[in-house]
mmJSON file of the N, C-alpha and C atoms, coordinates in Angstrom:
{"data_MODEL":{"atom_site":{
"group_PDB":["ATOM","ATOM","ATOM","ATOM","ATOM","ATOM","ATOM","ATOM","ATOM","ATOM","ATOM","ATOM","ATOM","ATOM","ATOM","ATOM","ATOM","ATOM","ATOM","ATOM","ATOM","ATOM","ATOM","ATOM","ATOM","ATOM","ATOM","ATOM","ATOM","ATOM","ATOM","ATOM","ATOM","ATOM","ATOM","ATOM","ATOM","ATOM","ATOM","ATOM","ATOM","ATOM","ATOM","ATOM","ATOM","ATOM","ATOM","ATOM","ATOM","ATOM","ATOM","ATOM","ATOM","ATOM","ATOM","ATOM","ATOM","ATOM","ATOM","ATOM","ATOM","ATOM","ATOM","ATOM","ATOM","ATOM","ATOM","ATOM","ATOM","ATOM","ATOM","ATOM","ATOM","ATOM","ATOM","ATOM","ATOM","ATOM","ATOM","ATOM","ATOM","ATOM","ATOM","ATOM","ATOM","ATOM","ATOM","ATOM","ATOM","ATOM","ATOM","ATOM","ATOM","ATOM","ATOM","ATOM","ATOM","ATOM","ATOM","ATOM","ATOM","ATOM","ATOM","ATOM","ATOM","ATOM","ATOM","ATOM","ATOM","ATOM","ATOM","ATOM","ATOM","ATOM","ATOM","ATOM","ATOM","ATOM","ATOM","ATOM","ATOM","ATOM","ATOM","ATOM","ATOM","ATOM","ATOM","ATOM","ATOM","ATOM","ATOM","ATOM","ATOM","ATOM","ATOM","ATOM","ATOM","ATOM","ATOM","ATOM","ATOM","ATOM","ATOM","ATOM","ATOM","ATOM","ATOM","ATOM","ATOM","ATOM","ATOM","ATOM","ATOM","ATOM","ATOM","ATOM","ATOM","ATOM","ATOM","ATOM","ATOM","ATOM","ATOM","ATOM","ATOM","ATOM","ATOM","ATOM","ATOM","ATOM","ATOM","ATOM","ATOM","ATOM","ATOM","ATOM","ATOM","ATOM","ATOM","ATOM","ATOM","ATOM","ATOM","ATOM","ATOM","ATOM","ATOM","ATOM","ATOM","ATOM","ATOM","ATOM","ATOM","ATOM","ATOM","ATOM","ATOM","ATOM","ATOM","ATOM","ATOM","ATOM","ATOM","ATOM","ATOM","ATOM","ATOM","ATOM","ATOM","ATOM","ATOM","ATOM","ATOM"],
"id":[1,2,3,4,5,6,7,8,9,10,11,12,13,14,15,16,17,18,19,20,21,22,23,24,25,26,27,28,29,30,31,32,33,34,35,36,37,38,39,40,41,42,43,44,45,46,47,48,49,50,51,52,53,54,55,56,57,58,59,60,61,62,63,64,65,66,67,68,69,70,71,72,73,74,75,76,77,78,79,80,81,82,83,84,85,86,87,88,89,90,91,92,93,94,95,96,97,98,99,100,101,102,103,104,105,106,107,108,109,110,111,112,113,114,115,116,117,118,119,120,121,122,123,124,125,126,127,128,129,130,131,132,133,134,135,136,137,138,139,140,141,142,143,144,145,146,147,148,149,150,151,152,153,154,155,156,157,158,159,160,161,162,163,164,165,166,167,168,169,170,171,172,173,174,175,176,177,178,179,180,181,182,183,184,185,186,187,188,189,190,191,192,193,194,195,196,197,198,199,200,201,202,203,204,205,206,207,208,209,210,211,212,213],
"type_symbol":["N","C","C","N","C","C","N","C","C","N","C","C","N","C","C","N","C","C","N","C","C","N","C","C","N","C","C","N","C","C","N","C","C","N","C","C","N","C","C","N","C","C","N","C","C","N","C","C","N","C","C","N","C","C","N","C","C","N","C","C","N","C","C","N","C","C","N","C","C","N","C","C","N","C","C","N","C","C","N","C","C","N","C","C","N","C","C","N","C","C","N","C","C","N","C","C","N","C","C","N","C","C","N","C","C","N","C","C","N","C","C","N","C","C","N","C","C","N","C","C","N","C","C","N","C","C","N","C","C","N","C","C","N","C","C","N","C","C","N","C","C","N","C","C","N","C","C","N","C","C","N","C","C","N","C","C","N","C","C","N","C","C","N","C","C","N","C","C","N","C","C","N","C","C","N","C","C","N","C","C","N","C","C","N","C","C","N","C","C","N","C","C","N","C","C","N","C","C","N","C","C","N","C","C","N","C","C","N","C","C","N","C","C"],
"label_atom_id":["N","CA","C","N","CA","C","N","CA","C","N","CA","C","N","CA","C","N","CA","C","N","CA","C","N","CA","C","N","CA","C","N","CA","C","N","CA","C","N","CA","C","N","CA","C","N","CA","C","N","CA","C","N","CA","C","N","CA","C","N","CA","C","N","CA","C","N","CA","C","N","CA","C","N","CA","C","N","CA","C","N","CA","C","N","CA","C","N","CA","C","N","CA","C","N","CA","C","N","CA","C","N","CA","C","N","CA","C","N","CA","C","N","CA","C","N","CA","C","N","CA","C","N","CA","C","N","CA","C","N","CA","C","N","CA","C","N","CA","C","N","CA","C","N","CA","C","N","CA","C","N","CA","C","N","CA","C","N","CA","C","N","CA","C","N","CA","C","N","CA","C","N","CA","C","N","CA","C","N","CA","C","N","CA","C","N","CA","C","N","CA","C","N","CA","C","N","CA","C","N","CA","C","N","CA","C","N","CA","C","N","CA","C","N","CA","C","N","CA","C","N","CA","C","N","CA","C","N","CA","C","N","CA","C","N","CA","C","N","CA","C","N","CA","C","N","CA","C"],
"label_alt_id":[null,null,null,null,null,null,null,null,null,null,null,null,null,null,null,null,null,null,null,null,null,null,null,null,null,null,null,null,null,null,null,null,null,null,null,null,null,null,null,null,null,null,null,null,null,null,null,null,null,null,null,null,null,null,null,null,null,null,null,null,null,null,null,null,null,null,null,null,null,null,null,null,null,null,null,null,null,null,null,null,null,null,null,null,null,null,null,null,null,null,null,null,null,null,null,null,null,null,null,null,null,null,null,null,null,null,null,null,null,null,null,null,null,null,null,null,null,null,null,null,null,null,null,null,null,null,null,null,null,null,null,null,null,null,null,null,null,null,null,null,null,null,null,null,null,null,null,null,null,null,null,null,null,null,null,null,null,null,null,null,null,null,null,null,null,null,null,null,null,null,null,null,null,null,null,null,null,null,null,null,null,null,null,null,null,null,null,null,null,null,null,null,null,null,null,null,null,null,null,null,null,null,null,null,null,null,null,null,null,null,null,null,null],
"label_comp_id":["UNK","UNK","UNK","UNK","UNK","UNK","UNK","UNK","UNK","UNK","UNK","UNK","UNK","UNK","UNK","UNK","UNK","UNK","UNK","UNK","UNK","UNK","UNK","UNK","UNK","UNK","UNK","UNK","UNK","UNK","UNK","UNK","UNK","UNK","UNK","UNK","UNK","UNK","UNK","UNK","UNK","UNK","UNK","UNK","UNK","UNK","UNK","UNK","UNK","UNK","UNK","UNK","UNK","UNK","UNK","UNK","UNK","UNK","UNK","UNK","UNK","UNK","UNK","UNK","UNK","UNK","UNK","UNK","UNK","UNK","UNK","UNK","UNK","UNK","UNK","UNK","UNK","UNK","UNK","UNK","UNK","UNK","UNK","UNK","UNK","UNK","UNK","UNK","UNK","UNK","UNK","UNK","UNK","UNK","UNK","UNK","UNK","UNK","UNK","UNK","UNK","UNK","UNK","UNK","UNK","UNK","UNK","UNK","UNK","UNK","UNK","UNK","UNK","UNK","UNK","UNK","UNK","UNK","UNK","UNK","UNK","UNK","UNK","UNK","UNK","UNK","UNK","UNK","UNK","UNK","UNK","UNK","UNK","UNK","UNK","UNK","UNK","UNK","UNK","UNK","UNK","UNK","UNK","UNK","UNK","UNK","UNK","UNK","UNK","UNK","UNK","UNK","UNK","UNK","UNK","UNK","UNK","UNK","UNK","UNK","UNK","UNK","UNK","UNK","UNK","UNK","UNK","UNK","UNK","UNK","UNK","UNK","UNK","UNK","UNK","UNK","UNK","UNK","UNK","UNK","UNK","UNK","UNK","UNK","UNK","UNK","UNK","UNK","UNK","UNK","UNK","UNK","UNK","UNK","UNK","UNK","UNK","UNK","UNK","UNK","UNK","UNK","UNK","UNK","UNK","UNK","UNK","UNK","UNK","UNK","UNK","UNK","UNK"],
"label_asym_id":["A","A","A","A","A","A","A","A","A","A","A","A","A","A","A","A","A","A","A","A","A","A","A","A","A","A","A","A","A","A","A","A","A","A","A","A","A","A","A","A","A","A","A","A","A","A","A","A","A","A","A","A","A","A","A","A","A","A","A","A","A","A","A","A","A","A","A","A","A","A","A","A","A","A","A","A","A","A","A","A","A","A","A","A","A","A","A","A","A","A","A","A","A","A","A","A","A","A","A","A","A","A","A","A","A","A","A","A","A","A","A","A","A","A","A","A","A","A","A","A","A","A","A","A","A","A","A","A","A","A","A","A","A","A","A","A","A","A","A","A","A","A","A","A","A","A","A","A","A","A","A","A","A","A","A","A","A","A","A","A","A","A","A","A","A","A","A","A","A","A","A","A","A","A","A","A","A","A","A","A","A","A","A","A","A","A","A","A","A","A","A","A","A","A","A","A","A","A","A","A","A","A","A","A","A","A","A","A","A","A","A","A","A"],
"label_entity_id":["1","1","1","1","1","1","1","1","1","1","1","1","1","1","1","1","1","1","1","1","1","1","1","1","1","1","1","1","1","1","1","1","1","1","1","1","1","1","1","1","1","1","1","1","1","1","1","1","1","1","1","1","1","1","1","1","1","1","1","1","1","1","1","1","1","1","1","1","1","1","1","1","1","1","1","1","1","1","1","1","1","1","1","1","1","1","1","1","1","1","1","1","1","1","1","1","1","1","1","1","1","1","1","1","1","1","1","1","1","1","1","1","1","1","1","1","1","1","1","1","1","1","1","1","1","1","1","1","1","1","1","1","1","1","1","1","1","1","1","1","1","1","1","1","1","1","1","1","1","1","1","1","1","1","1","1","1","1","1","1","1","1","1","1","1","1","1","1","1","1","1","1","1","1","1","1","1","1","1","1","1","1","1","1","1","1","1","1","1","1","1","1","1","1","1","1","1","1","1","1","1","1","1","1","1","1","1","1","1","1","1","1","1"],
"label_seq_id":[1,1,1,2,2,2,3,3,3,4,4,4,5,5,5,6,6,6,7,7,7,8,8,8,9,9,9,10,10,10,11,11,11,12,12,12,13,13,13,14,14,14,15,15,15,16,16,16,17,17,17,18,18,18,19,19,19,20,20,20,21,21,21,22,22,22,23,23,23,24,24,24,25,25,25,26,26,26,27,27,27,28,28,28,29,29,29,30,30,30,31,31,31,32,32,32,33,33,33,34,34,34,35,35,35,36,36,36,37,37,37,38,38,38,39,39,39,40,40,40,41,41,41,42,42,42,43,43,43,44,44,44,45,45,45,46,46,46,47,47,47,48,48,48,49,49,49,50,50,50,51,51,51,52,52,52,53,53,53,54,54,54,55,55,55,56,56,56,57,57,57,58,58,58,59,59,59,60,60,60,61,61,61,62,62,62,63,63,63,64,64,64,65,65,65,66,66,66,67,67,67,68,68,68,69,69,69,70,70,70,71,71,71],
"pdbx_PDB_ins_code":[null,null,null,null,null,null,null,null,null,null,null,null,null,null,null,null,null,null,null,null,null,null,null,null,null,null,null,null,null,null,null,null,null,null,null,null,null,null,null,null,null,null,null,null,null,null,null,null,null,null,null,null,null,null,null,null,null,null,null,null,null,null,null,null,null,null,null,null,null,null,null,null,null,null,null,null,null,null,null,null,null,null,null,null,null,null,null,null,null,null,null,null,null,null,null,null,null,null,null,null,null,null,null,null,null,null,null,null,null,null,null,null,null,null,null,null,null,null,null,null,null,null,null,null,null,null,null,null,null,null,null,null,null,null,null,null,null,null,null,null,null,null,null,null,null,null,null,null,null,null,null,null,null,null,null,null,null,null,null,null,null,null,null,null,null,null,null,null,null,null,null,null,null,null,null,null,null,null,null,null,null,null,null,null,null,null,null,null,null,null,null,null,null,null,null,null,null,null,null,null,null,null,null,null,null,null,null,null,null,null,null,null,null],
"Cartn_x":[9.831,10.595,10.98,9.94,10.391,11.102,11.431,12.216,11.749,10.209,9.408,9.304,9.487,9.331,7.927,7.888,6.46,6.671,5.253,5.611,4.974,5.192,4.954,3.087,2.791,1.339,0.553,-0.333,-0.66,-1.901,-2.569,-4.201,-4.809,-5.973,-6.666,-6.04,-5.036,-4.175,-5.233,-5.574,-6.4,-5.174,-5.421,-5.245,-3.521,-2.908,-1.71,-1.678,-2.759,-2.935,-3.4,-3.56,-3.505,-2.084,-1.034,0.115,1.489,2.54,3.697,4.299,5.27,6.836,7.467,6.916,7.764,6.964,5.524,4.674,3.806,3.905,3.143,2.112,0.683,-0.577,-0.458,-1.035,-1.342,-2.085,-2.045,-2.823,-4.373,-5.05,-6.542,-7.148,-7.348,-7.513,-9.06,-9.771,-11.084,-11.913,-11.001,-11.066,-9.981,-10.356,-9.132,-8.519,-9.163,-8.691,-7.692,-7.622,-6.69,-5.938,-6.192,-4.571,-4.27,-4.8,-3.779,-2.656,-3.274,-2.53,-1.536,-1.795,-0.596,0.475,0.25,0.539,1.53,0.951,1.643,3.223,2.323,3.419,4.424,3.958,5.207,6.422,5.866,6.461,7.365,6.874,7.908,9.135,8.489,9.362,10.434,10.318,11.097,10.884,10.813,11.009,10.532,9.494,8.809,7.239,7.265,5.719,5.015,4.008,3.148,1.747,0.986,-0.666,-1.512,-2.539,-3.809,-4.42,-5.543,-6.249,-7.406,-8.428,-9.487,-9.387,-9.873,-9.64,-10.994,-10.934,-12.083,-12.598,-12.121,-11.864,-12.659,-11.961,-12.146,-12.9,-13.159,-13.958,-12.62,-11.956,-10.712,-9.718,-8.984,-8.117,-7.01,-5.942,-4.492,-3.312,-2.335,-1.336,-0.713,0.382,1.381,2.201,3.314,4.073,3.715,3.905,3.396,4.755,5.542,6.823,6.6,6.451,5.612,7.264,6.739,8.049,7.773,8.285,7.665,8.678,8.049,9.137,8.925],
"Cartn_y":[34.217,35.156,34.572,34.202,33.787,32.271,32.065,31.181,30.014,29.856,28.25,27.39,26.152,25.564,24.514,24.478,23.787,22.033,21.752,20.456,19.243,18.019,17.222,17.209,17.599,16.954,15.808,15.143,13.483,13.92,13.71,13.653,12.775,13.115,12.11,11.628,12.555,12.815,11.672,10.683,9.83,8.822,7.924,6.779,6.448,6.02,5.122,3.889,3.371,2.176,2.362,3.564,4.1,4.537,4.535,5.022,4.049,3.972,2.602,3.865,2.936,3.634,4.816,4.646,5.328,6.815,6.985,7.879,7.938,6.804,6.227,5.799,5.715,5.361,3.644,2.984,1.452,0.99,0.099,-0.535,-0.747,-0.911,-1.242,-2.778,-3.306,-4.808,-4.857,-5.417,-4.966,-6.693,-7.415,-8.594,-9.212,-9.779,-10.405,-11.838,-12.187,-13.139,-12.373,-11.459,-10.629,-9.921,-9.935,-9.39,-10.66,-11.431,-13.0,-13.009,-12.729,-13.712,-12.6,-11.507,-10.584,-10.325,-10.988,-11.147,-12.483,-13.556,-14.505,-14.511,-13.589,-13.378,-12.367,-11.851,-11.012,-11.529,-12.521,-13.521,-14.645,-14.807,-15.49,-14.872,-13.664,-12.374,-12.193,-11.542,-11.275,-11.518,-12.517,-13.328,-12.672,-11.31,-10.732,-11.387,-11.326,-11.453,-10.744,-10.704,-9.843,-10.024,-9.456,-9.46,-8.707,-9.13,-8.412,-8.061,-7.03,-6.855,-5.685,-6.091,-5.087,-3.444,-3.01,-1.696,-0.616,-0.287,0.376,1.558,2.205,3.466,3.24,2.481,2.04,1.254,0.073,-1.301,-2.018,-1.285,-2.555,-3.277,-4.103,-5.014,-4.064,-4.335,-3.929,-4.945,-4.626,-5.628,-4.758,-5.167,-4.634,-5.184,-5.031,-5.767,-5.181,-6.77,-6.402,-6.044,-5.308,-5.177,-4.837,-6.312,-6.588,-7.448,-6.761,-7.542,-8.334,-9.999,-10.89,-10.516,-10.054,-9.812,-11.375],
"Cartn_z":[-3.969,-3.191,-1.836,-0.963,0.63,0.236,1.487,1.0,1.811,1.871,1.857,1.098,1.719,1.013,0.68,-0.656,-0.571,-0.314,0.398,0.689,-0.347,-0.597,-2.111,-1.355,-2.575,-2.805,-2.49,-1.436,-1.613,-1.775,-2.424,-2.99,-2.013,-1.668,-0.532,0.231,0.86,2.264,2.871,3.143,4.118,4.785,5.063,5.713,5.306,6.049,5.531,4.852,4.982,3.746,2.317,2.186,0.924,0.024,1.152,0.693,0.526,-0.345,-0.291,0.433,0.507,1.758,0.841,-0.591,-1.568,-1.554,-1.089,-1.507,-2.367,-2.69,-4.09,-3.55,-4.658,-3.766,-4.127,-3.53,-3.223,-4.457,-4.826,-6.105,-5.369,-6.02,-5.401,-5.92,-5.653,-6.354,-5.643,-7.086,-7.157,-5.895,-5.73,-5.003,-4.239,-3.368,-2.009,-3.281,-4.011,-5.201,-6.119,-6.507,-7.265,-6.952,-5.024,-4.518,-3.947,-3.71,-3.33,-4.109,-5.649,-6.929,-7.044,-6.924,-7.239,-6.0,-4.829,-3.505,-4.057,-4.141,-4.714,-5.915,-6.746,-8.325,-7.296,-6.499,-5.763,-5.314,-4.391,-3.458,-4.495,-5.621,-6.621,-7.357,-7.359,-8.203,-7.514,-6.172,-5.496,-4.075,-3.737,-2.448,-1.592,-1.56,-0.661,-0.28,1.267,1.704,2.167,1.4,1.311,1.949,2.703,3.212,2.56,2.433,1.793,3.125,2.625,3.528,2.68,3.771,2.663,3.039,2.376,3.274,3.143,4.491,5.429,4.523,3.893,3.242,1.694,1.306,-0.623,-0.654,0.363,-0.403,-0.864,-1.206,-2.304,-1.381,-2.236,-1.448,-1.654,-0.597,-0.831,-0.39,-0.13,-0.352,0.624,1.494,2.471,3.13,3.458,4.501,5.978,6.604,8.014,8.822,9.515,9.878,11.318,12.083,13.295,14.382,15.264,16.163,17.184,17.108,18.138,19.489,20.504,21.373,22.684],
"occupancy":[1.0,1.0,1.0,1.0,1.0,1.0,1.0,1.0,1.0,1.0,1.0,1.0,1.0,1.0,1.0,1.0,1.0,1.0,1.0,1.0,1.0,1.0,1.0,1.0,1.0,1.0,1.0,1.0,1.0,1.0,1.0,1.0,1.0,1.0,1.0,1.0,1.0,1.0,1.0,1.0,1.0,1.0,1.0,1.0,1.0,1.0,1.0,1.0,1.0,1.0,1.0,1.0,1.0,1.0,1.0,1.0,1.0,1.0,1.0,1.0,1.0,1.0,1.0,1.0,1.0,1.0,1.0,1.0,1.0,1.0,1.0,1.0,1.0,1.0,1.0,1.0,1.0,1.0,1.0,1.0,1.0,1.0,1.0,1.0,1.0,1.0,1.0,1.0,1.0,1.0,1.0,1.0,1.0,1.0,1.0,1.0,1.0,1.0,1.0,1.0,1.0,1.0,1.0,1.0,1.0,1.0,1.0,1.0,1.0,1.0,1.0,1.0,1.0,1.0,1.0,1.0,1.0,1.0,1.0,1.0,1.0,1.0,1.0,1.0,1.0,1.0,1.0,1.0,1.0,1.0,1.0,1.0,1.0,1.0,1.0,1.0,1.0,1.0,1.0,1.0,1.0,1.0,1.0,1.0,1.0,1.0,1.0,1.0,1.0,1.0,1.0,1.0,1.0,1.0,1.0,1.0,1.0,1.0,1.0,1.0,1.0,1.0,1.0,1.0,1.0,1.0,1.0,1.0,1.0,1.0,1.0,1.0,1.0,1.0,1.0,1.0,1.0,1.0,1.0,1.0,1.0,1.0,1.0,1.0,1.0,1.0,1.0,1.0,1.0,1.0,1.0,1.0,1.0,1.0,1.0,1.0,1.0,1.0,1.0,1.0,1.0,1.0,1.0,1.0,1.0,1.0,1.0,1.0,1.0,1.0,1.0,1.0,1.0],
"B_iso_or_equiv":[0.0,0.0,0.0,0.0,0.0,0.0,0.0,0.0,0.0,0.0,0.0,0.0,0.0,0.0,0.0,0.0,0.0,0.0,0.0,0.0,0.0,0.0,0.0,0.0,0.0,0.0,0.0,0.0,0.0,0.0,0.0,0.0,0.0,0.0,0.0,0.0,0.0,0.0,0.0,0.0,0.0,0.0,0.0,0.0,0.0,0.0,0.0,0.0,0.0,0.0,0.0,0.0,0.0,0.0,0.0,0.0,0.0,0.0,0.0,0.0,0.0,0.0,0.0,0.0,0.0,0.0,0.0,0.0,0.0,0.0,0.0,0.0,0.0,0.0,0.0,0.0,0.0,0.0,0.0,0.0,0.0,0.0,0.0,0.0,0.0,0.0,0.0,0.0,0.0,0.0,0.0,0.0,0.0,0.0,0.0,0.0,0.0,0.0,0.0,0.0,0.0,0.0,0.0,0.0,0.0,0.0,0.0,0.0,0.0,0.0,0.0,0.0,0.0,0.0,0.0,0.0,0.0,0.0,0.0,0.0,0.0,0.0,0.0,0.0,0.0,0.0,0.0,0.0,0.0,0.0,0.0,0.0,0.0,0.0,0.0,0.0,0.0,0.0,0.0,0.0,0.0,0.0,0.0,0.0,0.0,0.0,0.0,0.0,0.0,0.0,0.0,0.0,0.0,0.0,0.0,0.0,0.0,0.0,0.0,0.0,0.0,0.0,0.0,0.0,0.0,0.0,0.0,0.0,0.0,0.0,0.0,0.0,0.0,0.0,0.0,0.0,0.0,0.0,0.0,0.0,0.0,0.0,0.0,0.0,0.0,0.0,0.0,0.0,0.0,0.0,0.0,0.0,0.0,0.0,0.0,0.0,0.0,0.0,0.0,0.0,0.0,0.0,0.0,0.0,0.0,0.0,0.0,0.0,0.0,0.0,0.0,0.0,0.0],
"pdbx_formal_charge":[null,null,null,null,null,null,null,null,null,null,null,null,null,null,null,null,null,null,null,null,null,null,null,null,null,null,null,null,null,null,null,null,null,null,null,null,null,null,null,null,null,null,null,null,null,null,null,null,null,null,null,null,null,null,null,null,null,null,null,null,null,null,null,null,null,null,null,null,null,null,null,null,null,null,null,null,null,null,null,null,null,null,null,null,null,null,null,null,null,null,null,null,null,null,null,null,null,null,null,null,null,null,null,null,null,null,null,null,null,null,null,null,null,null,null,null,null,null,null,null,null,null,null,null,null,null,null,null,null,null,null,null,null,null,null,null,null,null,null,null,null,null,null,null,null,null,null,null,null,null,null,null,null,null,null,null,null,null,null,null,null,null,null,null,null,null,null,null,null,null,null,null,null,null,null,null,null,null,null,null,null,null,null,null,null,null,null,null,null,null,null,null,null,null,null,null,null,null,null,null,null,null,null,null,null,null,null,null,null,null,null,null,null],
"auth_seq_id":[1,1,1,2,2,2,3,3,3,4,4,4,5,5,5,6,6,6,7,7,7,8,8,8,9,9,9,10,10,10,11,11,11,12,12,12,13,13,13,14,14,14,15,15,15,16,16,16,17,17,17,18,18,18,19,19,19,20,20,20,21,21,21,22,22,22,23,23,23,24,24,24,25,25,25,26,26,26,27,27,27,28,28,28,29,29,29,30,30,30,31,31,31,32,32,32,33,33,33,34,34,34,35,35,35,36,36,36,37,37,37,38,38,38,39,39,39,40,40,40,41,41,41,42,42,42,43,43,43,44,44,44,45,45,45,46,46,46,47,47,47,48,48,48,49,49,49,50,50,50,51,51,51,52,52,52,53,53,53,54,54,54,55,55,55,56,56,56,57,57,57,58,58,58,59,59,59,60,60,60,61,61,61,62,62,62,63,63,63,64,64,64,65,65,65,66,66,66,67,67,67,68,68,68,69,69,69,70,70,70,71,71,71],
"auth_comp_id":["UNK","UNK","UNK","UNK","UNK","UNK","UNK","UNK","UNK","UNK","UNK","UNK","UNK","UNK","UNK","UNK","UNK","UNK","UNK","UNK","UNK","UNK","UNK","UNK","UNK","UNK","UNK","UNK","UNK","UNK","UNK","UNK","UNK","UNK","UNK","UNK","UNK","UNK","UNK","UNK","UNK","UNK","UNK","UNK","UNK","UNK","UNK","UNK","UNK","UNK","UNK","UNK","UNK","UNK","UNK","UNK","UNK","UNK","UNK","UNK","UNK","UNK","UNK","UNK","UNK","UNK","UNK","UNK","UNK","UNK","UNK","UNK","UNK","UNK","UNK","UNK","UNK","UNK","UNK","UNK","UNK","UNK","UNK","UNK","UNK","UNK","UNK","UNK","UNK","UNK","UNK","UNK","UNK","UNK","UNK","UNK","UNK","UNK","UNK","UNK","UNK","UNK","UNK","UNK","UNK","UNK","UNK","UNK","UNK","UNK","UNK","UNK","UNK","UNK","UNK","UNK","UNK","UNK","UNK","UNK","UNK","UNK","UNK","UNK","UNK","UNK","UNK","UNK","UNK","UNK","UNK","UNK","UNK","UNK","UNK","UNK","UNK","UNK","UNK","UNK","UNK","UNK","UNK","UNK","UNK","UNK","UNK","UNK","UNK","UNK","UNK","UNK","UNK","UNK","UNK","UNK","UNK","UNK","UNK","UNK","UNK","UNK","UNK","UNK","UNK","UNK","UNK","UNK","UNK","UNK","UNK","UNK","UNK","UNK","UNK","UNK","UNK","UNK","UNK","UNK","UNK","UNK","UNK","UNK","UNK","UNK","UNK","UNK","UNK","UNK","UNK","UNK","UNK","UNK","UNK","UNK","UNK","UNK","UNK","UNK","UNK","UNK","UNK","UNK","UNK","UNK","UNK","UNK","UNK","UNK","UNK","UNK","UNK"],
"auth_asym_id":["A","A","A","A","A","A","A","A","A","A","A","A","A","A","A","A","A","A","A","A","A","A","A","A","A","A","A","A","A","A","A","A","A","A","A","A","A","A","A","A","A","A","A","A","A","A","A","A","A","A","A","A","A","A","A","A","A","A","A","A","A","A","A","A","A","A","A","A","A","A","A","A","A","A","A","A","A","A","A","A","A","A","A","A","A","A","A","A","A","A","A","A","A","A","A","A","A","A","A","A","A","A","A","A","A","A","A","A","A","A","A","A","A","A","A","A","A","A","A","A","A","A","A","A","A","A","A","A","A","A","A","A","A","A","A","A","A","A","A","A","A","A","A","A","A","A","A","A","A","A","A","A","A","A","A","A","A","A","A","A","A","A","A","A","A","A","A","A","A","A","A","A","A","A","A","A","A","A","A","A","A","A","A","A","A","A","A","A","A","A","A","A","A","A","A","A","A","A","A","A","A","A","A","A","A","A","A","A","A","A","A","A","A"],
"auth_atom_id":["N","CA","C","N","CA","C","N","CA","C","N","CA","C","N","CA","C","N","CA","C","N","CA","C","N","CA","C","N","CA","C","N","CA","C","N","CA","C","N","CA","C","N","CA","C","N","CA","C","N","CA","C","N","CA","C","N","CA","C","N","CA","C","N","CA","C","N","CA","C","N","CA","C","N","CA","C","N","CA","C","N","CA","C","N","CA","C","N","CA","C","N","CA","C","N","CA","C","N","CA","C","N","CA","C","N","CA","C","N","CA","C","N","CA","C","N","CA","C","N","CA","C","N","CA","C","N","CA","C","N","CA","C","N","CA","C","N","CA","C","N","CA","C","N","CA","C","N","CA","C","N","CA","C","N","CA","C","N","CA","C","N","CA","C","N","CA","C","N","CA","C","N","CA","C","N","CA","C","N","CA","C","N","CA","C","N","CA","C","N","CA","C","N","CA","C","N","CA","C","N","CA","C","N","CA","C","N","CA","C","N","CA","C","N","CA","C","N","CA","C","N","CA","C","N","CA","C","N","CA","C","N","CA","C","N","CA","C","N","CA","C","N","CA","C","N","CA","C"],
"pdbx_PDB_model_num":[1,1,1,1,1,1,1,1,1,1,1,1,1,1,1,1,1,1,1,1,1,1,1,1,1,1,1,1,1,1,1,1,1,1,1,1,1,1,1,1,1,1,1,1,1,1,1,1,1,1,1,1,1,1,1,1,1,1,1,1,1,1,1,1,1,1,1,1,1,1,1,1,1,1,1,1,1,1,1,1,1,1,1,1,1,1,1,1,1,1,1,1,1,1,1,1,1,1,1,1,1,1,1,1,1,1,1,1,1,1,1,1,1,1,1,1,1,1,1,1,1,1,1,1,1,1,1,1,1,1,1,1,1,1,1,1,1,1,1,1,1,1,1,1,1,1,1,1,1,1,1,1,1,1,1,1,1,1,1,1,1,1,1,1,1,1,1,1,1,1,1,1,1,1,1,1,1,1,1,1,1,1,1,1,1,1,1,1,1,1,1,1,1,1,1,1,1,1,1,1,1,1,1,1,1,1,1,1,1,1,1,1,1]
}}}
C-alpha cells in the first residue's frame, strides 16, 4: 500500500571488504597462496591488478583493487 520502498538485502551488513562494487559478496580464499593465483589468473584474463589481503573479520584472504591517488 504505502509507497516505501524496500531497500536490497546484504546479509552480514559488516565491513566493506566483504562486499564487490557490484554488491556481491567477495570470494573468500581459504589462503594468501590461492588468492595470489587467482589474483594472478585475473591479471592474465583481463589485464586487471589486483591485491590480496587477509581479512580482520573472516580469517580469509580477499582480492581488491586498491584505487589510491599519488598526489
Amino acid at each position: 500500500m504505502g509507497g516505501r520502498r524496500r531497500r536490497e538485502h546484504r546479509p552480514l551488513a559488516i565491513d566493506g571488504s566483504h562486499w564487490r562494487a557490484d554488491g556481491r559478496p567477495k570470494v573468500r580464499y581459504a589462503s594468501q597462496a590461492d588468492a595470489l593465483h587467482a589474483a594472478d589468473e585475473r591479471a592474465r584474463e583481463a589485464d586487471v591488478q589486483l591485491q590480496v589481503y587477509r581479512c580482520e573479520f573472516c580469517g580469509g584472504w580477499h582480492m581488491g583493487s586498491r584505487n589510491r591517488r599519488d598526489d
